[in-house]
Every structure is written in C-alpha cells, then in structure tokens.
Backbone as a chain_set.jsonl record, in Angstrom:
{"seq": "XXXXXXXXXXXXXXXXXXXXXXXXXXXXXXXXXXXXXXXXXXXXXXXXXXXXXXXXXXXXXXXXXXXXXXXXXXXXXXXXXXXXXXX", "coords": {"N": [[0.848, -1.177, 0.0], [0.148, 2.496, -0.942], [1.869, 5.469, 0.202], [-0.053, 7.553, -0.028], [-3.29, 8.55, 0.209], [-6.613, 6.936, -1.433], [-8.192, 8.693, -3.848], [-11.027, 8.752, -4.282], [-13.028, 7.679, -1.613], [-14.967, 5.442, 0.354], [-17.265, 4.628, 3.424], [-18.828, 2.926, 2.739], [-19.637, -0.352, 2.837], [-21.043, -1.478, 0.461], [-19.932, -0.067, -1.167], [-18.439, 0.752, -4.888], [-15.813, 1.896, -4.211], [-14.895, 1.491, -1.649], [-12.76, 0.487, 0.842], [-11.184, -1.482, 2.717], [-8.66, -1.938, 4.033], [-7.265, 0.555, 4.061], [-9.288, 1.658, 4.869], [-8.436, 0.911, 7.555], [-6.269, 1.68, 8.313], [-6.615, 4.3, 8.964], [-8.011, 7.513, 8.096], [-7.4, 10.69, 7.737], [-9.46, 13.655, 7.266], [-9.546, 16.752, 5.404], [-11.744, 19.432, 4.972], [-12.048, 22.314, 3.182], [-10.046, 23.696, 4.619], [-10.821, 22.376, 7.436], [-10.594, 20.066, 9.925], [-12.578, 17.226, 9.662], [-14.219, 15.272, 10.682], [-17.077, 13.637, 10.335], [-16.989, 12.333, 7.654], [-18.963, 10.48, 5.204], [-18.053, 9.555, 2.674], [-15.38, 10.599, 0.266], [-13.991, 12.834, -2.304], [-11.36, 13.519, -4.14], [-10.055, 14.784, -6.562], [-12.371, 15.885, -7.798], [-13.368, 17.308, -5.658], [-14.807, 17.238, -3.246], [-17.293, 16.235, -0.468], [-19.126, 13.321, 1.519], [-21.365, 13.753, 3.909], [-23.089, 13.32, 6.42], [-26.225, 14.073, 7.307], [-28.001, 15.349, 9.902], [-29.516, 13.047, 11.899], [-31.011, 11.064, 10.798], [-32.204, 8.711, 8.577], [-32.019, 6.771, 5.8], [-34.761, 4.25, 4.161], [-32.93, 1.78, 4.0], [-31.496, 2.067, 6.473], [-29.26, 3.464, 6.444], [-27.077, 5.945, 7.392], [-28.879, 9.202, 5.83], [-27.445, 11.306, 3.905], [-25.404, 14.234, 2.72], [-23.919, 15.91, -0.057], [-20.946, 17.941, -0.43], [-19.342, 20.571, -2.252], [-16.189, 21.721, -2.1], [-12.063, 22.052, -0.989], [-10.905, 19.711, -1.043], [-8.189, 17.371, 1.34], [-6.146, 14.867, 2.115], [-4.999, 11.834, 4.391], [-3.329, 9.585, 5.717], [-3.515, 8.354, 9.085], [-2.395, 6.555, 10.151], [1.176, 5.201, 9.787], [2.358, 3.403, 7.324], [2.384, -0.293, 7.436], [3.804, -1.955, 6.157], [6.069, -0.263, 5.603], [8.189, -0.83, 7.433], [8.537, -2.315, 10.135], [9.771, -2.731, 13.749], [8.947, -5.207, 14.915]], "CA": [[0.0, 0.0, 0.0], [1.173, 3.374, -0.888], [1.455, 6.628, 1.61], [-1.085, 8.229, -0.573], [-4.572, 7.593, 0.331], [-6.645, 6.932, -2.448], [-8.503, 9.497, -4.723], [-11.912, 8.667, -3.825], [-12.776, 6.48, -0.194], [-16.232, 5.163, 0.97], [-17.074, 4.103, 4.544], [-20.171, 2.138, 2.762], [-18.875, -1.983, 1.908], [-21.742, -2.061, -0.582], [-19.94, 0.728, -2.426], [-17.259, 0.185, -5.048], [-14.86, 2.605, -3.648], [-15.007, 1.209, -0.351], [-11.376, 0.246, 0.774], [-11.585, -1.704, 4.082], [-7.389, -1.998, 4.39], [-7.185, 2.033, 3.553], [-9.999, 2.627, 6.027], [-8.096, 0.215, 8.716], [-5.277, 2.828, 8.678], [-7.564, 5.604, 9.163], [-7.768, 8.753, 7.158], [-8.213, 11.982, 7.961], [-9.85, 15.127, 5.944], [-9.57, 18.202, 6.012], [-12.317, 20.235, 4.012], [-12.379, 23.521, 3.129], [-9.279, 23.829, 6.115], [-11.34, 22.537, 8.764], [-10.574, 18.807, 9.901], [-13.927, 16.782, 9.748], [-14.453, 13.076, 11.601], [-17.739, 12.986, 10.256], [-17.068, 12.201, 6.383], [-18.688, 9.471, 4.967], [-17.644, 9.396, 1.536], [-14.916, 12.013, -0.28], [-13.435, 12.125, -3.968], [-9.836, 14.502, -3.681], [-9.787, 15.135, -7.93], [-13.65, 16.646, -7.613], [-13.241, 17.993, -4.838], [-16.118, 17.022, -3.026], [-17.454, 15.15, 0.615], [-20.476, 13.366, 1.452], [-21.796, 14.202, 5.457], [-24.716, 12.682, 7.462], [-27.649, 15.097, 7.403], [-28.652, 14.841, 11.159], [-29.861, 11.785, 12.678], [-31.943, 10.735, 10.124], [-32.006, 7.608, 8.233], [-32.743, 6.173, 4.699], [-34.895, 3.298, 4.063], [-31.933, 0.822, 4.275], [-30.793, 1.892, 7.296], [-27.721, 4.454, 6.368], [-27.415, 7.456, 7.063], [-28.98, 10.364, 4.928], [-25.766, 12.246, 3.316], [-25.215, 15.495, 1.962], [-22.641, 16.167, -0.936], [-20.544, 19.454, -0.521], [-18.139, 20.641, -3.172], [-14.433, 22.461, -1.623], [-11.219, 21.835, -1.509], [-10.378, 17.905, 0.024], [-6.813, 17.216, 1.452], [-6.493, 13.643, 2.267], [-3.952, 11.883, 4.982], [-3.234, 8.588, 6.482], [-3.579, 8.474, 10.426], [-1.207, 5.984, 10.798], [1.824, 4.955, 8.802], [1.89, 1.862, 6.232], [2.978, -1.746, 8.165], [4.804, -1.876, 5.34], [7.503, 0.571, 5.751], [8.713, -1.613, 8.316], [8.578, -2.52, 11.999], [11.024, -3.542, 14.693], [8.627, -5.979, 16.343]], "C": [[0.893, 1.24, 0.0], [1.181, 4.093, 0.543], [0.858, 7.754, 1.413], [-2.102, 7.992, -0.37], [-5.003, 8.075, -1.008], [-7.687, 8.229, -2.557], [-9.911, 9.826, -3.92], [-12.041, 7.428, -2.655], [-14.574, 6.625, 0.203], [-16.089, 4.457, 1.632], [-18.308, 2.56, 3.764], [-19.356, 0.866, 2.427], [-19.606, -1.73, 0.532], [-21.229, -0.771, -1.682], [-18.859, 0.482, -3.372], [-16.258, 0.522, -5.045], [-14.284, 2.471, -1.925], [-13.412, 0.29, -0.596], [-10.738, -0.38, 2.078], [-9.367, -1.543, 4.772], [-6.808, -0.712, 4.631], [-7.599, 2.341, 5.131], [-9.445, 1.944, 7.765], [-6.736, 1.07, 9.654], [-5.5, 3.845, 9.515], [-7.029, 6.613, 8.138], [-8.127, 9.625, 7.508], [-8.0, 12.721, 6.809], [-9.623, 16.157, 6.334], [-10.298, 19.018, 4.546], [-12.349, 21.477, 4.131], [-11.101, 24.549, 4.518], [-9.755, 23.406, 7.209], [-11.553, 20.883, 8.5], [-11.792, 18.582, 10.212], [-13.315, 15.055, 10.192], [-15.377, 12.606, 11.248], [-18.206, 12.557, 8.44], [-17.242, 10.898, 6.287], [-17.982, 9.066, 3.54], [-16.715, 11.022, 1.041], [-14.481, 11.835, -1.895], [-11.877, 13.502, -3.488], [-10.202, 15.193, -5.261], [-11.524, 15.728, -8.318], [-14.288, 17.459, -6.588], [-15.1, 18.319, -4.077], [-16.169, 15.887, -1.367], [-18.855, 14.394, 0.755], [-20.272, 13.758, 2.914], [-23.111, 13.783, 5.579], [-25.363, 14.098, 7.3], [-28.673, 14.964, 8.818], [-28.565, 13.675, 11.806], [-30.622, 10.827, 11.688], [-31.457, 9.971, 8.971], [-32.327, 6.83, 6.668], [-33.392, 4.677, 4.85], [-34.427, 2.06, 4.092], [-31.069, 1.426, 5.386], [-29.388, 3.031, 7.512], [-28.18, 5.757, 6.544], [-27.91, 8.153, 5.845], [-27.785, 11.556, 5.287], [-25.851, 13.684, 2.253], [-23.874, 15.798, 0.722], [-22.293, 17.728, -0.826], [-19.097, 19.625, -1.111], [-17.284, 21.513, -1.941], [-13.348, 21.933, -1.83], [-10.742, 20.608, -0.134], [-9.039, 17.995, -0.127], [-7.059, 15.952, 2.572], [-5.168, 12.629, 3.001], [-3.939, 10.258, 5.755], [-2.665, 8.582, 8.133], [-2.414, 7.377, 10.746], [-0.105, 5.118, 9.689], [2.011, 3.248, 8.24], [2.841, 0.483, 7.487], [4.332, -2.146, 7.484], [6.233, -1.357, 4.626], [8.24, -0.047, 6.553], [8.762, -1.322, 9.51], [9.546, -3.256, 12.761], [10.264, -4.83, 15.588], [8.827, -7.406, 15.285]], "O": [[1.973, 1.314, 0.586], [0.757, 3.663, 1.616], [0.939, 8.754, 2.126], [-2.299, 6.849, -0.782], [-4.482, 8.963, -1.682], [-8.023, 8.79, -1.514], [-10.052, 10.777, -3.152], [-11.344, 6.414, -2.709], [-15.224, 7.667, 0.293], [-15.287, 3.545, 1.43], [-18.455, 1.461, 4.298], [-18.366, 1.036, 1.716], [-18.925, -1.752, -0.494], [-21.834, -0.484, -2.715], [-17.989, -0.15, -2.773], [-15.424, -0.128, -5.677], [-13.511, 3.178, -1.277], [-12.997, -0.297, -1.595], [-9.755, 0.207, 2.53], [-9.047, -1.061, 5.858], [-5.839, -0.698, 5.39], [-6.997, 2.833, 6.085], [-9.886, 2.333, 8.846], [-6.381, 1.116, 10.832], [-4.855, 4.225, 10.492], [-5.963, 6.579, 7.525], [-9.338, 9.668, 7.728], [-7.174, 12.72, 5.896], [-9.498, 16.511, 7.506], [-9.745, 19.193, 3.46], [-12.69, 21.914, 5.23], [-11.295, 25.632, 5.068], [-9.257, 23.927, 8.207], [-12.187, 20.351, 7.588], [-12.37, 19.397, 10.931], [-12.426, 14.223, 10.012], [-15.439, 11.385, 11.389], [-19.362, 12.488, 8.023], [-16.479, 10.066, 6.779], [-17.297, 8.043, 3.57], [-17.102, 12.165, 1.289], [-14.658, 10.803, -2.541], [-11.781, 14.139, -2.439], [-10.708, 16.308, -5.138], [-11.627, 15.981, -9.518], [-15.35, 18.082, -6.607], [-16.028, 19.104, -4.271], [-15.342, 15.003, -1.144], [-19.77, 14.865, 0.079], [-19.136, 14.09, 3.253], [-24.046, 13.968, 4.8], [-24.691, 15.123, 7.178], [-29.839, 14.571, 8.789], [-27.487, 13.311, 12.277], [-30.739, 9.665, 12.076], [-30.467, 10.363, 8.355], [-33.323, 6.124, 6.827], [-32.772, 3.862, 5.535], [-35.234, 1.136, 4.194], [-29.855, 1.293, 5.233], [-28.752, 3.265, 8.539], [-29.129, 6.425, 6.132], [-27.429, 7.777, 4.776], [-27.425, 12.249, 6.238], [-26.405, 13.813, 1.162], [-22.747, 15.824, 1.217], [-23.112, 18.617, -1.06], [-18.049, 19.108, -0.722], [-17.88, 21.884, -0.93], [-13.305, 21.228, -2.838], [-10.429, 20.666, 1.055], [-8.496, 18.444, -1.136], [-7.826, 15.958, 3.535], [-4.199, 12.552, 2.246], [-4.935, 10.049, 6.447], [-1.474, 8.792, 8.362], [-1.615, 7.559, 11.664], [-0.614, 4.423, 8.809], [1.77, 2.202, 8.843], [3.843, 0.713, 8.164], [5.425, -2.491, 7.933], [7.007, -1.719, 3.74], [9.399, 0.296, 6.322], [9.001, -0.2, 9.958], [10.052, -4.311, 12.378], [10.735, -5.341, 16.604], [8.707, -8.54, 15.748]]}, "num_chains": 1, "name": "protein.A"}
C-alpha cells in the first residue's frame, strides 16, 4: 500500500470505492481547512465530501448524506505496516 490515500474512499462496503485496508489505517480530511471526523464518503480530484444530514435515516438503514463541493486534502492516520517494523 502506498502513503497516498486513495482518490476517492467510501465508509459504505456495498460501495465500489469502499477500501476496508485504507480505512483500517484511518484517514483523515480536512475540508475547506477545517478537519472533519464525520465524512462518509470524499473524492480529492472533484473535490467534493459526502456528510450525514442529522440523525436521520434512509430506508436501508444508512445514514442520509449530503454532498458538498471544496477543496479535500487527504492523509493517512497511521503509517503503512509496510515501511517496516522492529517488532
């Protein structure tokens, strides 16, 4: 895995950007300058997030999400396994 996260990242499984090894890292955002925790979906090259819309729920259960265009900057919370470890 690189030390780039990828382009676009979805928390959903059933989506096909969903990236469970990516999201095991963690990732943080930062939209518009202002770190967010509650992104469920982002794209970096459209510059775009999705966000929960309250409490409130769609027919299957998921959150209802909002799409808001700005400017995404995209970061891995903890560094690759793969760079190597002393244990």
């Amino acid at each position: 895995m690189t030390d780039t996260p990828p382009d676009r990242l979805s928390n959903d499984p059933s989506s096909k950007f969903y990236d469970e090894q990516a999201l095991e890292r963690g990732i943080g955002i930062k939209f518009n300058g202002t770190e967010r925790t509650n992104v469920e979906e982002y794209c970096i090259s459209e510059g775009w997030v999705r966000v929960p819309v309250g409490k409130s729920l769609d027919r299957r259960g998921m959150p209802m999400t909002m799409k808001v265009k700005g400017t995404v900057e995209a970061w891995f919370r903890m560094p690759s396994e793969e760079t190597g470890s002393d244990a």
